[in-house]
C-alpha positions in Angstrom: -129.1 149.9 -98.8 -126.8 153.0 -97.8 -125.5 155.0 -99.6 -122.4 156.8 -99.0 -121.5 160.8 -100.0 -118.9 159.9 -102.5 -120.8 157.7 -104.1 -124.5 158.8 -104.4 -126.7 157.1 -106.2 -124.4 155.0 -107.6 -123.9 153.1 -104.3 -126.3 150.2 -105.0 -123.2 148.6 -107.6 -121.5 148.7 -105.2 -117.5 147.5 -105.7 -118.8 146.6 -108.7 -118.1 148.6 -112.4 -115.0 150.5 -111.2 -115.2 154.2 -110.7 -114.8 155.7 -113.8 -117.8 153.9 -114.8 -120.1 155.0 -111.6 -119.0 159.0 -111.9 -120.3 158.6 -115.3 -123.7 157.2 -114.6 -123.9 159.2 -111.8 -124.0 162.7 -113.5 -126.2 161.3 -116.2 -129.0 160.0 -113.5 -128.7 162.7 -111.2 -128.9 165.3 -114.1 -131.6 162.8 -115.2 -134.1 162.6 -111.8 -133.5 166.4 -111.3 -136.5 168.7 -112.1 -136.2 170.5 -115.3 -138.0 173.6 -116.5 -141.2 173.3 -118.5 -141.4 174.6 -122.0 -145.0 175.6 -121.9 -145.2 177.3 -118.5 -141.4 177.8 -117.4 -141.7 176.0 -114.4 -139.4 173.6 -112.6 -141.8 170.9 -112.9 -140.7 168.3 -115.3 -139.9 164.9 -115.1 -138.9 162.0 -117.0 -141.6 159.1 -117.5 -140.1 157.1 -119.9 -137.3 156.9 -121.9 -137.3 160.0 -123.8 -140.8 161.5 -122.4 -141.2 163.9 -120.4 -144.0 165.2 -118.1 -144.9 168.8 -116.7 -146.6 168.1 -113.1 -148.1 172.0 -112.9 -149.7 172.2 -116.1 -149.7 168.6 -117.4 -148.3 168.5 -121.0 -146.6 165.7 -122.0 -143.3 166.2 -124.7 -140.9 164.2 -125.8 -137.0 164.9 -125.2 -134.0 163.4 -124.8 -133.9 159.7 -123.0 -131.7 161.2 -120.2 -132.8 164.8 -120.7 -135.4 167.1 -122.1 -133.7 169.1 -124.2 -130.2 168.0 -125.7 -127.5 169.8 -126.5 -127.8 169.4 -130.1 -131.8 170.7 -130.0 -130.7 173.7 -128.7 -127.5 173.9 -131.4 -130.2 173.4 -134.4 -133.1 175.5 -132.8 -130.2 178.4 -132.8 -129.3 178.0 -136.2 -133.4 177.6 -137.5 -133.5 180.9 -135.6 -130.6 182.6 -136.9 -131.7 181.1 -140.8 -135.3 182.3 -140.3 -135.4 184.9 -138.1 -137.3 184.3 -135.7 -137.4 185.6 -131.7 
């Protein structure tokens, strides 16, 4: 199955879905299957294994997250204000 430039990994629907559609699943599941940094050792070594868990591959904890993401934007907006409240680092 080849897969074109424009297209990515979106090519396996292909004419299918329209392409409003396929740009939109196509920055959720690349940002998805990308490696993200690890909240234990800082490394870029996580990845997804399920739906919403998450797996370092250098030091092996296992965390849950977002489905398409570790961390989701509205984590990081509540972990900022529990920060701010408290006081904390």
């Amino acid at each position: 199955m080849a897969r074109t430039k424009k297209v990515g990994i979106t090519g396996r629907f292909g004419a299918r879905y329209g392409r409003k559609a396929k740009r939109v699943v196509k920055s959720i599941e690349e940002n998805m299957k990308k490696k993200h940094v690890c909240p234990r050792c800082d490394r870029p070594a996580v990845k997804r294994m399920a739906a919403g868990i998450w797996k370092c591959n250098k030091c092996g904890v296992v965390f849950t997250g977002g489905a398409y993401v570790p961390e989701t934007p509205m984590v990081k907006t509540a972990s900022r204000n529990i920060k701010r409240v408290v006081g904390g680092d």
